[in-house]
C-alpha positions as CSV (number, residue, x, y, z in Angstrom):
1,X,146.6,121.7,88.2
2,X,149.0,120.9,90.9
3,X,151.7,123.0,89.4
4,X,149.5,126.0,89.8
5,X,148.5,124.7,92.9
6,X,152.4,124.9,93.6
7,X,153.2,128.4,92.9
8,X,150.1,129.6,94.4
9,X,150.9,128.3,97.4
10,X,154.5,129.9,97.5
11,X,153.1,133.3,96.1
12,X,150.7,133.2,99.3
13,X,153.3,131.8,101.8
14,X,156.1,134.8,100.6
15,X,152.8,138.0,100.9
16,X,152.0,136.2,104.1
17,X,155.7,135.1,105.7
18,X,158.0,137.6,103.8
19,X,162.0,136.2,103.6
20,X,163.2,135.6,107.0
21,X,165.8,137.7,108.4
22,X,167.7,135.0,110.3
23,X,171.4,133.7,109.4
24,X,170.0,130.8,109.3
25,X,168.1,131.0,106.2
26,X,169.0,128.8,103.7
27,X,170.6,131.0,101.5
28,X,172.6,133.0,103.8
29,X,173.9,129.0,105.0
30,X,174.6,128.5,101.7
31,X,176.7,131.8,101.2
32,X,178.6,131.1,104.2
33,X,179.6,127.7,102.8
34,X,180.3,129.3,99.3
35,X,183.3,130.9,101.4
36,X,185.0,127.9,103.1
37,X,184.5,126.1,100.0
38,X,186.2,129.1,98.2
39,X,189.6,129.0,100.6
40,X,189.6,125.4,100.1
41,X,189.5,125.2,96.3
42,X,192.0,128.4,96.6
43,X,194.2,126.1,98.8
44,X,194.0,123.2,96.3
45,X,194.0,124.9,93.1
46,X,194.4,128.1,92.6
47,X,193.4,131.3,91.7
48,X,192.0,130.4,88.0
49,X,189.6,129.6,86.2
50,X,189.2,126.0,87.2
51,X,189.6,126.4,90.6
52,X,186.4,128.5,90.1
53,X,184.8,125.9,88.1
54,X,185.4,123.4,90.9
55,X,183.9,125.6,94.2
56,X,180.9,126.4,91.5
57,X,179.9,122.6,90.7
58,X,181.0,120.8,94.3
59,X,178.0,124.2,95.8
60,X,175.6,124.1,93.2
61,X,175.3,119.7,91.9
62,X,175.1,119.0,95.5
63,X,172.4,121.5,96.4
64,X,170.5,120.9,93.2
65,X,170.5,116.8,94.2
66,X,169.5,116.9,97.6
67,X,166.6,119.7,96.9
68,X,165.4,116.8,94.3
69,X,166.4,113.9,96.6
70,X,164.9,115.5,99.8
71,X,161.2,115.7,97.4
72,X,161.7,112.6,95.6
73,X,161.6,110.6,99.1
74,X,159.0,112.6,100.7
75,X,157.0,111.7,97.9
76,X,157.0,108.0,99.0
77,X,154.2,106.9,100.3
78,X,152.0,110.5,99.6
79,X,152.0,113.1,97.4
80,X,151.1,115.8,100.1
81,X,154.7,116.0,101.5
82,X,156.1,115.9,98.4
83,X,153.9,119.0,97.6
84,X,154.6,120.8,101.1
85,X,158.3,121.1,101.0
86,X,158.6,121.6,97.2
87,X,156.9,124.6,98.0
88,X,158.6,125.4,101.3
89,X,162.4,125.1,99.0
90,X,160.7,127.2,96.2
91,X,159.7,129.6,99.1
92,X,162.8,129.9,100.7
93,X,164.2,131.0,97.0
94,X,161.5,133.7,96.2
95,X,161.9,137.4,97.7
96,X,158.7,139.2,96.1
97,X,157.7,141.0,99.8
98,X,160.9,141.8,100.9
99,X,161.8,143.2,97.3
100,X,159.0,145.3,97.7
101,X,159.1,146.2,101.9
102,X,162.6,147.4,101.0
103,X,161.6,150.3,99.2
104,X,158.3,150.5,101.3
105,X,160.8,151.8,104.0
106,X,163.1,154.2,101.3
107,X,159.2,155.2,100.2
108,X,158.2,156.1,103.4
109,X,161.3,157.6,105.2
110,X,161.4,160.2,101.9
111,X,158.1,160.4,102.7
112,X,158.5,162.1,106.3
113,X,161.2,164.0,105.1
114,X,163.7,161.9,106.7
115,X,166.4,161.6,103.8
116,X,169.3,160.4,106.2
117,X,166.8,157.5,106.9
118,X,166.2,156.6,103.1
119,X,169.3,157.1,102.4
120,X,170.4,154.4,104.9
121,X,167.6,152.2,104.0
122,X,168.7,152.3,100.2
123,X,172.4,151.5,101.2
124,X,170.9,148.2,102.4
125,X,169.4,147.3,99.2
126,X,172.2,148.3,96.9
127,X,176.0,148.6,96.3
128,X,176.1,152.6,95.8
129,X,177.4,155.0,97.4
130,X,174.3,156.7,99.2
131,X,175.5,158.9,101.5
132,X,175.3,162.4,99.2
133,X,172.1,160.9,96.7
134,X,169.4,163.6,96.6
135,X,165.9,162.8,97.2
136,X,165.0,162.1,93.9
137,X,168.2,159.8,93.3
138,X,167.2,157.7,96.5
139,X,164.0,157.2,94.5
140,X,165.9,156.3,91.3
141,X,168.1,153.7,93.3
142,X,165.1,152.0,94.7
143,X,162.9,152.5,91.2
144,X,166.1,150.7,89.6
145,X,166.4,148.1,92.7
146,X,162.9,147.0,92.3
147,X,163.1,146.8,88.3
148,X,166.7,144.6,88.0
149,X,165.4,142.6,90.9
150,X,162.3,141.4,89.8
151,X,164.1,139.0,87.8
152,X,166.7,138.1,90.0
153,X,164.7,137.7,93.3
154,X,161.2,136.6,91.4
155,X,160.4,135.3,88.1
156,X,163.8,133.1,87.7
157,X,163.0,131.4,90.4
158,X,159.4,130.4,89.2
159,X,160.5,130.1,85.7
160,X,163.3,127.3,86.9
161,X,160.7,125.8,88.8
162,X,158.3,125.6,85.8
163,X,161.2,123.8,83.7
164,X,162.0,121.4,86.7
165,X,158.4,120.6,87.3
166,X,157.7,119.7,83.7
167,X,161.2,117.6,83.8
168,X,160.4,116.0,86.7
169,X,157.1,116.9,88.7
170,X,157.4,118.1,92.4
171,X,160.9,117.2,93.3
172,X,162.6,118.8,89.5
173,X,160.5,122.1,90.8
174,X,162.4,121.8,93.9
175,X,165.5,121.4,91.7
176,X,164.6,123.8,89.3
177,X,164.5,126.4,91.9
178,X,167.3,125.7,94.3
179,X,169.5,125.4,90.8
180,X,168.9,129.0,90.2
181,X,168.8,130.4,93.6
182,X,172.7,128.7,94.1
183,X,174.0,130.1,90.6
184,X,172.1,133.4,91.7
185,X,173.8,133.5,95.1
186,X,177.5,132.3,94.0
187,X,177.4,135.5,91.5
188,X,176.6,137.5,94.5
189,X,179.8,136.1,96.4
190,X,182.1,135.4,93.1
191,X,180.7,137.7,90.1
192,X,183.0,140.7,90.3
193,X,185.3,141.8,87.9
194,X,187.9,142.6,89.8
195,X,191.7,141.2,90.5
196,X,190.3,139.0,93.2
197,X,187.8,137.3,91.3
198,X,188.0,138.2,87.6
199,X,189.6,134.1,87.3
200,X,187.7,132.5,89.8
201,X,184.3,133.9,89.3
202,X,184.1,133.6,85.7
203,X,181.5,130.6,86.2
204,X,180.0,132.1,88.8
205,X,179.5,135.3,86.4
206,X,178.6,133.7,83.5
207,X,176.3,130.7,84.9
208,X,174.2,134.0,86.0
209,X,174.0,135.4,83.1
210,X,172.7,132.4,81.1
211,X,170.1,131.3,84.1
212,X,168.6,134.6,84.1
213,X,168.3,135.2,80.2
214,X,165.1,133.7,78.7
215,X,163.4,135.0,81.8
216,X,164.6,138.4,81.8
217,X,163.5,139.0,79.0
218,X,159.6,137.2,79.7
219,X,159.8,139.1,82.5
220,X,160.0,142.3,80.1
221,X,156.8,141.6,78.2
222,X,155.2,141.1,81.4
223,X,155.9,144.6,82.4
224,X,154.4,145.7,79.4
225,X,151.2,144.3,79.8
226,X,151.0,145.4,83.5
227,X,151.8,148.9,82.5
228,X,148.7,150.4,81.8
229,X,147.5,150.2,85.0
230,X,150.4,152.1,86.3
231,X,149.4,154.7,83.9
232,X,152.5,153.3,80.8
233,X,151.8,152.5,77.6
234,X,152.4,148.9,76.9
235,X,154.0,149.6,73.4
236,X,155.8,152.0,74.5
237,X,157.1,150.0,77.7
238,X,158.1,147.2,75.1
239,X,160.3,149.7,73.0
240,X,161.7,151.6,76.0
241,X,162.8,148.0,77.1
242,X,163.9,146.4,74.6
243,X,165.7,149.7,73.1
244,X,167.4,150.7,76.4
245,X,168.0,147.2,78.4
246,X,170.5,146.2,75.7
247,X,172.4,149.3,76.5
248,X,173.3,148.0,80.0
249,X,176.6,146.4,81.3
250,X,174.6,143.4,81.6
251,X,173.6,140.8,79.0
252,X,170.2,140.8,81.4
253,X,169.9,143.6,84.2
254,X,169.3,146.3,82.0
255,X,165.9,145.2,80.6
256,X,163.9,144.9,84.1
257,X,164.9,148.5,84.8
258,X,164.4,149.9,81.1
259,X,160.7,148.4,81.2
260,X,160.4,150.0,84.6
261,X,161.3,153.1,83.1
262,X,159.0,153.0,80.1
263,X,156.0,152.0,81.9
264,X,156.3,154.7,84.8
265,X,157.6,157.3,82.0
266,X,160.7,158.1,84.0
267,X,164.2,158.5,83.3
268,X,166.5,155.8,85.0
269,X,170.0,155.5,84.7
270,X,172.8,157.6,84.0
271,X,175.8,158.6,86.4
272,X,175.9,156.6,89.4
273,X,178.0,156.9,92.8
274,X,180.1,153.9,93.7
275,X,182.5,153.5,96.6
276,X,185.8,155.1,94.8
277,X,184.4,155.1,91.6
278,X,181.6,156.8,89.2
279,X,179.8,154.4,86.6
280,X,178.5,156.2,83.8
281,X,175.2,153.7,82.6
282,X,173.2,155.0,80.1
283,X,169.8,156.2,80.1
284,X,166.8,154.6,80.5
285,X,163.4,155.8,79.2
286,X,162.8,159.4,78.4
287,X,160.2,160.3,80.4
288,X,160.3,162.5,83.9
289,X,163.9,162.6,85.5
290,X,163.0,164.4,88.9
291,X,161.9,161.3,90.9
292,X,159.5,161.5,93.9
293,X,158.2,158.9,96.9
294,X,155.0,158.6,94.8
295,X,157.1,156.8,91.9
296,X,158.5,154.5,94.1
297,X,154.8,153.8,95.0
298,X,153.9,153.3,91.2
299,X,156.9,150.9,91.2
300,X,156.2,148.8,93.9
301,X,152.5,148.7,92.7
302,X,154.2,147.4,89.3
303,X,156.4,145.1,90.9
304,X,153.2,142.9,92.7
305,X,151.2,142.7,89.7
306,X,154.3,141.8,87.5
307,X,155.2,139.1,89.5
308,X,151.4,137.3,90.1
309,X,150.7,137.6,86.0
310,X,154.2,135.8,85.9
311,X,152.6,133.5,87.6
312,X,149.5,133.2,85.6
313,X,151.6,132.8,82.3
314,X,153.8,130.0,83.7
315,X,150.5,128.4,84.7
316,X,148.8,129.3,81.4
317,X,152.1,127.9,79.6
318,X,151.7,124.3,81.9
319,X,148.1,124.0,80.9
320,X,149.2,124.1,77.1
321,X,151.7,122.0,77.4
322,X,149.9,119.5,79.1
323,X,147.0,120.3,76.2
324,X,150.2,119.3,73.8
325,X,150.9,116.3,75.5
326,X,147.6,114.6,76.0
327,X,147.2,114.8,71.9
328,X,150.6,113.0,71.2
C-alpha cells in the first residue's frame, strides 16, 4: 500500500506542480556538475574510455548514495518523512506535465495559425532543425517528442523506483529513481557519437540504453492497451511497435514512437532535418502521413493515460509480489 501511496503522490504532485523551470532544479545542478567533473577527469585522464568511466561513477554512485542516505535517516524516528522526500526526489525526476505542456504550446500555436511560433516552441523540445518544418512536420516532431519521451521522462523513472522500493523500501525508491534520472541526464551531456565524445561517452551511452530497456518496452504494451480510446487498435498498436521500433537507431527510442504511431494510425518517421545534416529514420506506422494540431491532441491525450496505467501496473505488479512473498 504505501508504494502506491508513493507514486500516487508524485503522479499528483507533477499534474499539480509541473517540473520547475529554475537552474536550480536538481537536475539542471546536476548537469552543471556533470561538466566540471568532465574537464577534470579530461585533465586527469584523458580523452578515453576510462576517463569516461570515471566522470560516469564519481556523478552517478554519489548521487545514488545520498538519495538513499538522505531517506534512510529521515526515516529515523518516523516513517512520514521518509515517505515525503522519497516522493519529493522521485518528483524532481518525473516530467509527465511538462512532456505534455510542451506540445500543448506547438498544439496551440499551429492551432492559431502561428507556424513561426510552433516552430520555435518545437526547437525547444528537440534537436532538429525547425526552422523550414511544415505544419504537419511540426506536428510529427512533437507526436515523435511525446512518444520517445514517455520513457525517458516517465515510466523509467517509476519503474527504477518500483525495483528500489522492493530492494529497499522508501529510501531504494529514492535510489531507484535518482539512479536513472543521473544515467538519463549524463547521456544527455555525454551520449553523442561524435569525435568529442565517441570515447568518453561510451558509458554514458550505453548505461542509457540498458536502464531504459525492460521499460521501453513495458511501456509499449501499455500503449497498446490505452489505444483504443484514442481510436487505435491494440493489436495493431502492438505489431506497429514491435515491427517498427526495432527499426530505429536506438536499441530503445524507436518503440515509444512506433506504438504512438500505430495507435493514432499515423505515419512517423522518415527524413528528418538536423543542423548540417539529414537523418534518414525509417518509417513508423502506415497510417495517415499529413499530420494536423488535432493529432498532437490525440497524442498528448495518449501520453496522460499511458503514464497513470503505468502506474497502475507497477502497483498491480507490487501487490503480487507482495502476494508472493507472504506465501514463502
Amino acid at each position: 500500500m504505501e508504494f502506491a501511496l508513493l507514486l500516487f503522490f508524485v503522479f499528483l504532485l507533477d499534474a499539480l506542480l509541473g517540473d520547475p523551470q529554475t537552474r536550480f532544479h536538481p537536475v539542471a545542478l546536476f548537469g552543471c556538475l556533470a561538466g566540471k567533473v568532465e574537464t577534470l577527469c579530461r585533465k586527469c585522464f584523458g580523452n578515453g574510455i576510462v576517463s569516461g568511466v570515471i566522470a560516469w561513477s564519481c556523478l552517478t554512485v554519489p548521487a545514488v548514495l545520498l538519495a538513499w542516505g538522505a531517506v534512510k535517516f529521515a526515516g529515523q524516528w518516523d516513517e512520514l518523512p521518509a515517505f515525503l522526500l522519497a516522493g519529493i526526489l522521485l518528483y524532481f525526476t518525473v516530467a509527465l506535465k511538462s512532456l505534455t505542456d510542451h506540445a500543448e504550446r506547438i498544439r496551440e500555436a499551429l492551432e492559431r495559425g502561428d507556424l513561426p511560433e510552433a516552430r520555435r516552441a518545437l526547437s525547444m523540445i528537440v534537436s532538429r532543425d525547425t526552422e523550414k518544418l511544415s505544419a504537419s512536420d511540426v506536428a510529427r516532431g512533437a507526436i515523435e517528442s511525446l512518444g520517445e519521451n514517455l520513457t525517458d521522462a516517465v515510466t523509467s523513472a517509476f519503474f527504477w523506483a518500483f525495483l528500489g522500493y522492493l530492494a529497499g523500501g522508501l529510501p531504494g525508491a529514492a535510489a531507484g529513481a535518482v539512479f536513472l534520472r543521473a544515467i538519463n541526464t549524463l547521456d544527455a551531456c555525454w551520449g553523442y557519437r561524435n569525435e568529442r565524445y565517441l570515447l568518453f561517452g561510451r558509458m554514458a551511452a550505453r548505461a542509457d540504453d540498458a536502464v531504459h530497456c525492460l521499460p521501453a518496452r513495458l511501456t509499449l504494451l501499455v500503449i497498446a492497451v490505452v489505444s483504443p480510446l484514442t481510436g487505435g487498435n491494440p493489436l495493431q498498436t502492438l505489431k506497429t511497435g514491435l515491427r517498427d521500433g526495432a527499426s530505429h537507431p536506438s536499441p530503445n527510442s524507436g518503440y515509444g514512437m512506433a506504438a504512438f504511431a500505430g495507435a493514432l494510425d499515423l505515419r512517423l518517421g522518415g527524413p528528418t532535418v538536423y543542423p548540417g545534416e539529414v537523418e534518414n529514420y525509417p518509417y513508423w506506422g502506415t497510417g495517415r502521413a499529413s499530420l494536423t494540431p488535432e493529432d498532437i491532441r490525440r497524442a498528448e491525450h495518449l501520453t496522460r493515460i499511458s503514464g497513470f496505467l503505468f502506474l497502475l501496473f507497477l502497483a498491480g505488479m507490487h501487490g503480487v509480489w507482495q502476494t508472493v512473498c507472504s506465501l514463502w
